[in-house]
N, C-alpha and C positions, 0 to 999 in steps of 0.2 A: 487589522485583525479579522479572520475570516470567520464569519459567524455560523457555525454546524447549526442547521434548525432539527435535526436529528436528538439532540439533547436535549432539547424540551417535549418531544411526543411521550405520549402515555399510553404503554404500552398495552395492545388490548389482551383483556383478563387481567392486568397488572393489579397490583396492590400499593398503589402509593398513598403513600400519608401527608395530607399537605403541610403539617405541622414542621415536619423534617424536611421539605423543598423551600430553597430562599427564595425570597421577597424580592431579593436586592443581590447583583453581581457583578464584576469588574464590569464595569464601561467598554465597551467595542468602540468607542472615541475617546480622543484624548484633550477635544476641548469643543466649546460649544461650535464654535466655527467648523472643527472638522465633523462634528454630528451632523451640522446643518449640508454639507459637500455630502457626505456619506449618502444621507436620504435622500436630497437631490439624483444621485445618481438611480437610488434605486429605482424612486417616482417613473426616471428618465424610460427603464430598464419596464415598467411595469406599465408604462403609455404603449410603449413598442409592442407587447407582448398581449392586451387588450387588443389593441387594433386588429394582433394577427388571430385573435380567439373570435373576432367579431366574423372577420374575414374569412375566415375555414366553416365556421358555423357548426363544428362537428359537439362543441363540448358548450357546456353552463358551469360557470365556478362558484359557488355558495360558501360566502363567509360569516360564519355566526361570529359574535364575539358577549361573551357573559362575564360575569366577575361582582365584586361587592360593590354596592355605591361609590363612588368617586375612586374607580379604579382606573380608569383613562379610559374606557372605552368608544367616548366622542371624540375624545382627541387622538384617537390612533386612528380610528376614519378616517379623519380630516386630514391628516399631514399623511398617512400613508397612501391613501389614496387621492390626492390633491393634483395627481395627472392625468387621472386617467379621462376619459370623455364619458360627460355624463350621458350621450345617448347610448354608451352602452352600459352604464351601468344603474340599481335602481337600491338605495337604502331605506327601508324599513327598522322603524322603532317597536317594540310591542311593551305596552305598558296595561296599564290594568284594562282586563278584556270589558268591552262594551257590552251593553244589554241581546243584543243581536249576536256577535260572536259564542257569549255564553251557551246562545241555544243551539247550537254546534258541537261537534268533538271537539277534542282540546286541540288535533291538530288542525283543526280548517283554516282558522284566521291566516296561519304561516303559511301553509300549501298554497292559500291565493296568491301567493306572494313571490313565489318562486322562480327563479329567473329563466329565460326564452336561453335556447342555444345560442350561443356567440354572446352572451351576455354577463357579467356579474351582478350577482343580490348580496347584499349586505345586511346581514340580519343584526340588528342591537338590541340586546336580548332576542328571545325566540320562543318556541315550542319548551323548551327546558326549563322555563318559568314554570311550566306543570307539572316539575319532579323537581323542582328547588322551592321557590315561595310557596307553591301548596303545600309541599311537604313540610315545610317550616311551618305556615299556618293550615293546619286539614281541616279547620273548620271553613275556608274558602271553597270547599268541595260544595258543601250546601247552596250556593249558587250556581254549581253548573245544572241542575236537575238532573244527576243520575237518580237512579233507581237504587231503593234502600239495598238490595242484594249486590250491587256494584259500588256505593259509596261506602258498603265495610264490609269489603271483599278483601281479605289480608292479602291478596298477590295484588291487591290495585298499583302498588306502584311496579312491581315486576310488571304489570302487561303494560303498563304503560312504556316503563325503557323497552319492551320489545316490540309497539308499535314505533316507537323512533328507530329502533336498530330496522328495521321492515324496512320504514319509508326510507330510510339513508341508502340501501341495499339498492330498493327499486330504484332512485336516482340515481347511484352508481352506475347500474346496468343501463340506465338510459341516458348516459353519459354526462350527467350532473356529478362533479366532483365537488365534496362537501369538506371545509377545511373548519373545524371549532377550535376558535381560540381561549381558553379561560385566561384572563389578566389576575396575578397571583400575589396580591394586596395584604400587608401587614394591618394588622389592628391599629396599632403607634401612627403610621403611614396615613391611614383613611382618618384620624383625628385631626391631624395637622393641616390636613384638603379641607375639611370642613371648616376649620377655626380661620382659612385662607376665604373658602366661600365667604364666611362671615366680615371677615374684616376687611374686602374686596369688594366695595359697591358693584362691581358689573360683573362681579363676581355669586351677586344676593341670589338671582333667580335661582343657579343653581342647586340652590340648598331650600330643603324641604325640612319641616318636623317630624316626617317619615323617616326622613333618614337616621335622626336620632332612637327613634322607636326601633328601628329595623336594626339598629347598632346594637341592641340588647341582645340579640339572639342570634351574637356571632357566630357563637360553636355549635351552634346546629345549623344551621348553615356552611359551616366551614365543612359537617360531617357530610352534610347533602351531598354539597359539590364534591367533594370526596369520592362517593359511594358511584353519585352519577358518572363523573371521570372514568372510574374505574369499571363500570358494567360498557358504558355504550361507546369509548375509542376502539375502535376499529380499524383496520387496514387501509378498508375503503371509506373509511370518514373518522379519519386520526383527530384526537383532542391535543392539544399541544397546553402545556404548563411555563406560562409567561410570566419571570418573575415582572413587577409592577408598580415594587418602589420607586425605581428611575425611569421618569415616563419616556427624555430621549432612549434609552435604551433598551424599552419594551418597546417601541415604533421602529427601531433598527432589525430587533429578533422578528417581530410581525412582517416586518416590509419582505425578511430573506424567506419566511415560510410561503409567504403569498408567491413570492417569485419562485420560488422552487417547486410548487405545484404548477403553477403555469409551464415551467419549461417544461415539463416531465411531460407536458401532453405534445400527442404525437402531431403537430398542427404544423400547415403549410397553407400558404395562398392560392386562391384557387388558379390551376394553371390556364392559359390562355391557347383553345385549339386552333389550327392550322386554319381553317375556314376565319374565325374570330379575327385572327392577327393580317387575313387580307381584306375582311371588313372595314376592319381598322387602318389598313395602308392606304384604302383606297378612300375614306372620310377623312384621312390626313392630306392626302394630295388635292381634293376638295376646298379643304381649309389654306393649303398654301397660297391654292389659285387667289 
């Protein structure tokens, strides 16, 4: 079954409500076996396509991925991207900013981070932690040191989605393509990942008491993501809505988006001139002697 990644972008200025988008939808496999051949091919499909991104050198692809605690987001990394070559690619985590980052804009830590032409950055979470968990908790604002006239400033979060819509713009134009995946987790869903953590020795690390604290303040959170979605997808750095229940079939939807932004760029290997290819014939003749 062909998977349209067209049906999960959010459309920019849209008004979606996440409540009313599923969790969970027919499987594009019809058995572990055929998900496993599925992805395989795509991985196959997304080495090839890497190499030629490296090789042209003309673009950067930037993939964010956000979503609630135990939405798959390490594991759609890991298997969707499990071909590609790590020298060209470089993933980042952003978790609670350090003492140093704080004294920063909230975008510096990510900017450092951003991927070279010819290259893929994988962000796990991002800059979006500053209009999602701040927003959820705004008393975390009191450690960045803004200034009292900027830390209750009622547009504070509009200028913020407009300095990410900026940056996403400027990377556009200088030919960073910026792909945000949100993974799209039921409440029921993320209970039963946790009580797996738990009852999964090697499974323990990944579970924190944070997460249960963080479970309290679903629905605002669920309105963040919401609001965020809905102001900053754009054309030029579409947000795509990944249901998230079925983790093989959120890595099948992610795998086809990744890949359909790569093909979409106009990219060729760089060609070899008339002078070059008699260099070369004559260090081959070299080499037969």
């Amino acid at each position: 079954m062909k998977i349209d990644s067209e049906k999960f972008r959010v459309r920019p200025d849209g008004a979606i409500k996440l409540n009313e988008l599923p969790t969970r939808i027919a499987p594009f496999y019809d058995s572990k076996k055929n998900y496993s051949a599925i992805l395989q091919q795509h991985v196959s499909q997304l080495s090839d396509l890497q190499q030629l991104l490296y090789s042209s050198n003309h673009y950067a692809l930037l993939l964010i991925f956000q979503g609630m605690d135990a939405a798959g987001k390490d594991g759609a990394i890991r298997h969707v991207m499990s071909g590609i070559n790590p020298q060209g690619c470089d993933v980042s985590s952003f978790k609670q900013p350090s003492a140093n980052e704080l004294e920063h804009d909230f975008l510096w830590r990510a900017t450092r981070r951003l991927p070279e032409r010819g290259r893929i950055g994988i962000f796990n979470r991002s800059y979006y932690e500053e209009v999602l968990v701040t927003r959820v908790h705004p008393e975390l604002l009191d450690n960045e040191g803004l200034a009292r006239e900027l830390r209750y400033d009622k547009n504070l979060w509009h200028q913020r989605y407009r300095s990410i819509i900026d940056l996403e713009r400027h990377l556009h134009d200088n030919g960073t393509r910026t792909i945000k995946i949100f993974l799209h987790l039921s409440y029921e869903e993320q209970r039963k990942r946790f009580i797996e953590r738990i009852d999964e020795p090697d499974k323990n690390w990944k579970f924190s008491l944070s997460d249960i604290h963080e479970r309290k303040y679903w629905k605002k959170y669920i309105a963040a993501f919401e609001n965020c979605l809905n102001t900053t997808s754009a054309t030029h750095a579409p947000w795509f809505a990944v249901p998230a229940d079925d983790k093989e079939n959120a890595r099948l939807i992610v795998s086809t988006i990744v890949l359909d932004t790569l093909k979409s760029l106009k990219m060729s290997y760089p060609k070899t001139t008339a002078k070059r290819r008699a260099e070369l014939q004559a260090i081959r003749k070299q080499l037969k002697k």
